[in-house]
ROVEX-886008 format. One record per residue: x, y, z of N, C-alpha, C in turn. Coordinates in steps of 0.1 Angstrom, whole numbers, plus 5000, padded with zeros to 4 digits. Layout:
N
XYZXYZXYZ;...
//
This chain:
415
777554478634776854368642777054398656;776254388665775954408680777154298683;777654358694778554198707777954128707;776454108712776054038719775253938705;775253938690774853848684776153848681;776753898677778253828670778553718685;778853758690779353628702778053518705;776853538700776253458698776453368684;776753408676776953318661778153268664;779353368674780653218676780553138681;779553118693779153018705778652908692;778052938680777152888672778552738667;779752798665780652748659781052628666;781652698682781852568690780552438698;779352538692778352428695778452318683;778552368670778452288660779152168663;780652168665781652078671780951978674;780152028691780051968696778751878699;777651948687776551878679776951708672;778051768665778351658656779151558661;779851598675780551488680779551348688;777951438693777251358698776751268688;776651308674775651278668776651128661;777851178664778751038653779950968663;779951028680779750948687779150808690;779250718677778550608675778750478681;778550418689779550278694778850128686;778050148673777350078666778550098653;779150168646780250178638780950048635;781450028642782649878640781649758637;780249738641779549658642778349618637;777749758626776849748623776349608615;777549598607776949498592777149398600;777949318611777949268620776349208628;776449318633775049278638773949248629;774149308613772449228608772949098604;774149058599774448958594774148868605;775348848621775148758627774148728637;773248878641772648818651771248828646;771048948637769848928630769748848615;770448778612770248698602770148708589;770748868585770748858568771748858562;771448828552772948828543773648908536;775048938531775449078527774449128518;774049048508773749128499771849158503;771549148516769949188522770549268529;771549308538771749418543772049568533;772349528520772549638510771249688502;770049538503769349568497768149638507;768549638521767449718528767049818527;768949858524769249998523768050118512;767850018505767250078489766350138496;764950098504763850198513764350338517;765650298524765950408533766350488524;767350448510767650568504766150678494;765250558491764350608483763350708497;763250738509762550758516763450908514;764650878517765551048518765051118499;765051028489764851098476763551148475;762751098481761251138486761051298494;762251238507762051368513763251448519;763951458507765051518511764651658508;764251708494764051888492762651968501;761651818502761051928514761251908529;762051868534762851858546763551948543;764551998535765352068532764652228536;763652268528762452318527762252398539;761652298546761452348559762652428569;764152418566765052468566765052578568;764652638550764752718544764052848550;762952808551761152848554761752918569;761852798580761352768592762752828601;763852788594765152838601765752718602;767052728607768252568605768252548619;768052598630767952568642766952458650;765652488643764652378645765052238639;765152318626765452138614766752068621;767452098629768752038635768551988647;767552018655767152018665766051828658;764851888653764451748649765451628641;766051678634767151578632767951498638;768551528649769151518660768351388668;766651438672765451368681765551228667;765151268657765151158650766151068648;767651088647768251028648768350918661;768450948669768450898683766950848684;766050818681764950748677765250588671;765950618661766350568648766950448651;767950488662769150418663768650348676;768150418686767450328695766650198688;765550208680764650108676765750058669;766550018661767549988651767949878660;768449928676769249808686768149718690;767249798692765849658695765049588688;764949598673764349548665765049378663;763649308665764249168664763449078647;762849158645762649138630763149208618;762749158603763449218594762149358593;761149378592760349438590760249558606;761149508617761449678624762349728622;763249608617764749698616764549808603;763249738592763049868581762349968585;761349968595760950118599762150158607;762650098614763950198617764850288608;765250208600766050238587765050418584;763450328581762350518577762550618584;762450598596762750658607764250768601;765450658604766550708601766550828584;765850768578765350798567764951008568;764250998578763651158577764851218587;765551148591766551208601768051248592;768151188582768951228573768551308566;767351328558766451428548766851558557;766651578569766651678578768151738579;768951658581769951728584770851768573;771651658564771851748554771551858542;772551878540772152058537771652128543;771352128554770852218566772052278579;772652128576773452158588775152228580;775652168568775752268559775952458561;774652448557773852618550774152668567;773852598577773552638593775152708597;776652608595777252668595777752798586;777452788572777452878564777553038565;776052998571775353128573775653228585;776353098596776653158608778153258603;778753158594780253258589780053398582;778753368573777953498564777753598573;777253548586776953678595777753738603;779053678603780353698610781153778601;781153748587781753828577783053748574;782453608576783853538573783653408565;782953408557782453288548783353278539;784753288542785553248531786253138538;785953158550786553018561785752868557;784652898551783652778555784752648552;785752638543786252518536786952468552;787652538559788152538571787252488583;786552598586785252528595784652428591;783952398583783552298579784652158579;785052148571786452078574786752008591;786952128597787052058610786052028616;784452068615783251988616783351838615;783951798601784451678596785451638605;786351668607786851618615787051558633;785751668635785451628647784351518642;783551478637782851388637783951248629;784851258627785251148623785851098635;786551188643787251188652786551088661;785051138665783951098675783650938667;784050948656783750808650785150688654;786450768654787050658659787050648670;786350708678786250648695785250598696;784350598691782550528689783550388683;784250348676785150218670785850178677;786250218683787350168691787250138706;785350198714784950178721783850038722;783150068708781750038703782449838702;783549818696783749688690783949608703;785149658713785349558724783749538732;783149638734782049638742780849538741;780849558728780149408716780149288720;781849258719782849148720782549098742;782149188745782249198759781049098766;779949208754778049168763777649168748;776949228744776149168731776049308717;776149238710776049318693774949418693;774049458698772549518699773149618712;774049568723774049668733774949818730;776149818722776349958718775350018709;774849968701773650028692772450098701;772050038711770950108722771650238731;772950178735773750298739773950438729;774050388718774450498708773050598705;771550548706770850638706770250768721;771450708726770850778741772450888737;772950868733774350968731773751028718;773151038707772451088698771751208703;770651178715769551208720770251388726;772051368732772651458738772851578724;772751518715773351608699771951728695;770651648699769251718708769151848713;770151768722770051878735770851998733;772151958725772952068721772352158710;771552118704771052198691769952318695;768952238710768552368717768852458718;770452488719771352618724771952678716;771252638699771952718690771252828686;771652958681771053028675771053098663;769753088658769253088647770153188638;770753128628771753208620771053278605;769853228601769253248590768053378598;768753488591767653648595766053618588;765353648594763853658591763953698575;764853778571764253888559764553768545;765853668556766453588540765953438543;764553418552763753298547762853298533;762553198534761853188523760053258528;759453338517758253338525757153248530;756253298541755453168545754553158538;754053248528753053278521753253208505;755153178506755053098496754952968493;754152908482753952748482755252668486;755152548491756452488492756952448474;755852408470756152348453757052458445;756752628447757152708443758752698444;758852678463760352688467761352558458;760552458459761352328454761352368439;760652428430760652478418762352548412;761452658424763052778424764052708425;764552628436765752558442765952458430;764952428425765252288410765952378396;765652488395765852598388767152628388;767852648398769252708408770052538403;769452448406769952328403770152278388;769652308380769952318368770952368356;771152498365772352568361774152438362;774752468346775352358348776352358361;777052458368777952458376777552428389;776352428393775552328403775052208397;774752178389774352028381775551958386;776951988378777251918377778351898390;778351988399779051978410777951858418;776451888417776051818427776051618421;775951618403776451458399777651428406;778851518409779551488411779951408427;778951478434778951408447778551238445;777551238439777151118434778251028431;778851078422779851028420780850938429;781351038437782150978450781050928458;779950918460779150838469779650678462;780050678453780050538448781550448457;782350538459783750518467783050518483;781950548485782050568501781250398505;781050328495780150188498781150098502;782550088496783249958502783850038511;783750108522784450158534782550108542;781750158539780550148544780249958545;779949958536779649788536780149668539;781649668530782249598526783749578541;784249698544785349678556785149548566;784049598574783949478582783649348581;782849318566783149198561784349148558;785249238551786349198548787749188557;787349268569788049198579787849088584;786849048587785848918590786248828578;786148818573786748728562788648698563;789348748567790548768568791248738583;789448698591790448648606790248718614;790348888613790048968623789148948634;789248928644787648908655787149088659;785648988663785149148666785249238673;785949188683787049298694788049348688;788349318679789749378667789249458654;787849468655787649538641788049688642;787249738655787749818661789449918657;790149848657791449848658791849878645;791649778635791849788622790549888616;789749928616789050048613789850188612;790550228626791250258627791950428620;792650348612793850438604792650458594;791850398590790450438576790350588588;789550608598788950718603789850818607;791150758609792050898606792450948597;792150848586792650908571791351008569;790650988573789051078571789251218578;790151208590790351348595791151418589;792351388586793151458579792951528562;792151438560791051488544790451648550;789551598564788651708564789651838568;790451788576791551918584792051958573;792651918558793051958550792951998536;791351998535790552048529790752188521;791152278527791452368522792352398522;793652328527794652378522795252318510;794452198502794752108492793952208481;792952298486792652378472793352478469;794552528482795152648483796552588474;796752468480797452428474797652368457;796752328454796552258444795452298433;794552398440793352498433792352398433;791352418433790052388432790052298420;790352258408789752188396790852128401;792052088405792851968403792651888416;792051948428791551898437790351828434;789451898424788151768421788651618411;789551708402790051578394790551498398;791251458412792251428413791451298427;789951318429789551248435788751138434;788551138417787651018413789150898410;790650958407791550908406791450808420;792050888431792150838440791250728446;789850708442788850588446789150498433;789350498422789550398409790850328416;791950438418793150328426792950228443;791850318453791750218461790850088456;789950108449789149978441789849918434;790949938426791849868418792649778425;793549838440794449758453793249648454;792149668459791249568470791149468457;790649488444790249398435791349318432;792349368429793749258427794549178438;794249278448795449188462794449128470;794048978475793148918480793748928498;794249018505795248998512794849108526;795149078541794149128545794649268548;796249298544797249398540796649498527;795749438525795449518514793949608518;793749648530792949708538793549858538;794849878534795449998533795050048522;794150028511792950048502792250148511;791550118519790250188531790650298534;791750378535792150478545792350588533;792750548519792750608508791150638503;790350538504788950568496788250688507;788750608520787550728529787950868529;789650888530790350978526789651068514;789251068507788751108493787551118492;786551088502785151048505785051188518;785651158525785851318536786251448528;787151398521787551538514786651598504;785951568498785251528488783851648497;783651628509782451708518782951788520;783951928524783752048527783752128511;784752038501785152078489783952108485;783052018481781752068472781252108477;780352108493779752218494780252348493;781052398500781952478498781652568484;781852498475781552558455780152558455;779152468465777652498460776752648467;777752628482777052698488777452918480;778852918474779052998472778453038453;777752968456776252968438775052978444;774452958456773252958461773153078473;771853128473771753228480770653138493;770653238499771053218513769353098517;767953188510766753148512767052978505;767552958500767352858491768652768489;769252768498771152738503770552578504;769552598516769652418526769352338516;767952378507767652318497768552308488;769252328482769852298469771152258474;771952228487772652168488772352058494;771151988496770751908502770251818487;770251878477770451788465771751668464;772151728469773951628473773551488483;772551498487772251428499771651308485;770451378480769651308471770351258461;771051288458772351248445773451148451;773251148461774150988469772850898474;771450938474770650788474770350768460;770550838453769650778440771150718433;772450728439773350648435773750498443;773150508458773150378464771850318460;771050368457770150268455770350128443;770650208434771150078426772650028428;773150078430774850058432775349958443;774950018456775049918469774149778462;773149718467772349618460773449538449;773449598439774549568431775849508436;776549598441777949528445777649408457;776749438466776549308476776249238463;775449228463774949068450776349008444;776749128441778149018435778949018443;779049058455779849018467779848888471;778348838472777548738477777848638462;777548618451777648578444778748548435;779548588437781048598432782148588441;782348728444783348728455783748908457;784248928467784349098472785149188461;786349078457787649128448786249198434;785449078430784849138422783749238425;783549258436782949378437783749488439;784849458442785649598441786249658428;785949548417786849588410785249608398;784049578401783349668398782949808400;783449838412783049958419783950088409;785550058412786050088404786150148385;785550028382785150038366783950188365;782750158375781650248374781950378375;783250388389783750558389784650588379;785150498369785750518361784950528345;783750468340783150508332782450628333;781350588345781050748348782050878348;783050908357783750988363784051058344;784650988338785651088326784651158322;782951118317782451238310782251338320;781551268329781251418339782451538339;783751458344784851568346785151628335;784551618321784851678311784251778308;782751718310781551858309781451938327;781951948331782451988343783952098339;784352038329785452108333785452278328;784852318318784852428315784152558325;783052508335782852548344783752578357;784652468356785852488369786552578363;787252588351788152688346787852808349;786052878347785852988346785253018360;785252918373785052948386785753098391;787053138390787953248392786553368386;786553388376786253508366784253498372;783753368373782553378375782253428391;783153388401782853438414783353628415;784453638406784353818404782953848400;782553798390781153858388780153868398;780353778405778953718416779353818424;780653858429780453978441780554118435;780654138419780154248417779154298417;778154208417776654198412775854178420;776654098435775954078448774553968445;775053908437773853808431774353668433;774353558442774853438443774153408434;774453228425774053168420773953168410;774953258404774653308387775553258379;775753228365776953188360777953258355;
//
């Protein structure tokens, strides 16, 4: 490889950082559910059910967004992702009806379809071309952790500022700091080589075919239900926290604060990501994380207490770690044309699990009480979770013996 691209694909590395720090640089975090409940007027269980559009818009257009990736290169699709995000989030702080804050949500909608599994495959590929893609769990990882990182200062800036001037004013702020994640993506360069796009001569139906093909195989099947799976642990950190501080007395210059230790528990997942597989190997690290959300849903449903928040820092914990781990296993089954797309399945396998699920637990949030939504939440990763990890598990066993074959054969994706 020339100096002058290798030291271009490293610059690729510390731009990533600094992509994702704009992009979750958020000062809307501490405040969101916040702001629809108090100032725009819905109720928990309408702020869950908004969501259903937004998720059904990404299951719409997550593989040919992805697609375009594939085809077009990861530097554009990261670049429009980025402009749409910051779009998204701007209209989101201005919308004063229920019917803009849902085209915002659409908006946000194609801005998610775009980036995951692109941004993914983007680092990926930059390590592929460096000759170091055995790092990804590492880089990646601290990607995660720089955006969680950006998340607890976007919290801990976003709530007093709220508390200061108004619920709508960090959310308008937060799409002009988005808009900066934009600008940095201009300056990356393209890590996916002309020869390993997808052709342009081929149908997109064909590519989503292929990539559905690649996806069927059980050791991608069931890696990618599996994300699904933990998407079900990422809703009472998403939804439910700030209610449930709010409920317990916290004010909203303090949510901030108690958020907190949740987003450092998220760093330390992503920073140690790989060394819990090194540690612990790959199958007892996946097993060992549907455990971990059944026990924080189990704390929240039994202790009504606002000490019982030390639930949150475990679930998110397990929810971060949970992202360099599996891609990590998908991207090293998929080849390179057809990487964005089929890990961007992971994306679609957490809406088509909030769509019914979130809705769900608000309603009985709203209608019951939180404890019982937590201790629904719980039950579901615990019915679901045992078969999957079961028909899963003979695939993990033979992970070792199946990746010897894969680099004898020089054929990703195989079983």
């Amino acid at each position: 490889m020339e100096a002058a691209t290798s030291g271009a694909m490293q610059s690729n590395i510390r731009k990533y950082y600094v992509f994702h720090f704009f992009l979750n640089f958020q000062l809307w975090w501490p405040i969101w559910v916040l702001y629809l409940t108090e100032k725009r007027g819905l109720t928990l269980a309408e702020v869950t059910l908004i969501d259903i559009p937004f998720w059904l818009s990404i299951v719409l257009l997550q593989i040919p967004a992805a697609a375009i990736a594939d085809r077009w290169g990861r530097k554009p699709t990261l670049i429009a992702a980025a402009a749409a995000f910051a779009a998204a989030i701007t209209f989101f702080g201005l919308a004063s009806t229920f019917w803009l804050i849902l085209c915002s949500y659409m908006i946000w909608g194609i801005a998610f379809s775009l980036l995951f599994g692109t941004e993914s495959a983007f680092i990926y590929d930059t390590l592929k071309a460096l000759g170091r893609e055995e790092e990804y769990p590492k880089i990646y990882g601290r990607g995660w952790a720089v955006m969680t990182g950006a998340a607890v200062a976007g919290t801990l800036v976003g709530a007093p500022l709220a508390a200061a001037t108004d619920l709508s004013i960090p959310i308008v702020l937060s799409g002009g700091i988005a808009a900066m994640a934009a600008l940095t993506a201009l300056t990356f360069h393209e890590p996916l080589a002309p020869q390993a796009r997808t052709s342009p001569a081929l149908p997109y139906g064909q590519i989503i075919r292929e990539s559905l093909d690649i996806a069927r195989r059980p050791a991608v099947r069931y890696s990618i239900l599996f994300f699904g799976l933990i998407t079900i642990g990422s809703i009472a950190p998403i939804f439910f926290f700030q209610p449930f501080l709010s409920a317990h007395g916290v004010s909203t210059g303090e949510v901030g604060i108690w958020q907190t230790p949740m987003r450092i528990a998220g760093i330390i997942g992503a920073l140690l990501a790989h060394r819990f597989i090194l540690a612990l190997g790959e199958r007892r690290t996946f097993y060992l994380m549907p455990l971990g959300l059944i026990a924080g849903y189990s704390l929240l449903a039994l202790w009504d207490s606002v000490y019982a928040q030390v639930a949150f820092p475990l679930i998110y914990f397990v929810v971060v770690l949970s992202q360099p781990t599996a891609t990590d296993y998908l991207n090293r089954r998929v080849p390179s044309e057809q990487r964005a797309t089929v890990v961007s399945l992971t994306n679609l396998a957490r809406s088509a699990v909030l769509i019914p699920s979130a809705p769900l637990l608000g309603l009985l949030a709203d209608e019951a009480s939180t404890s019982a939504a937590f201790a629904a939440g719980g039950i579901i990763i615990a019915v679901l979770g045992l078969p999957l990890m079961l028909l899963w598990l003979p695939h993990l066993r033979g992970a070792g013996q199946e990746e010897r074959a894969l680099e004898a054969t020089g054929e990703p994706g195989g079983e």
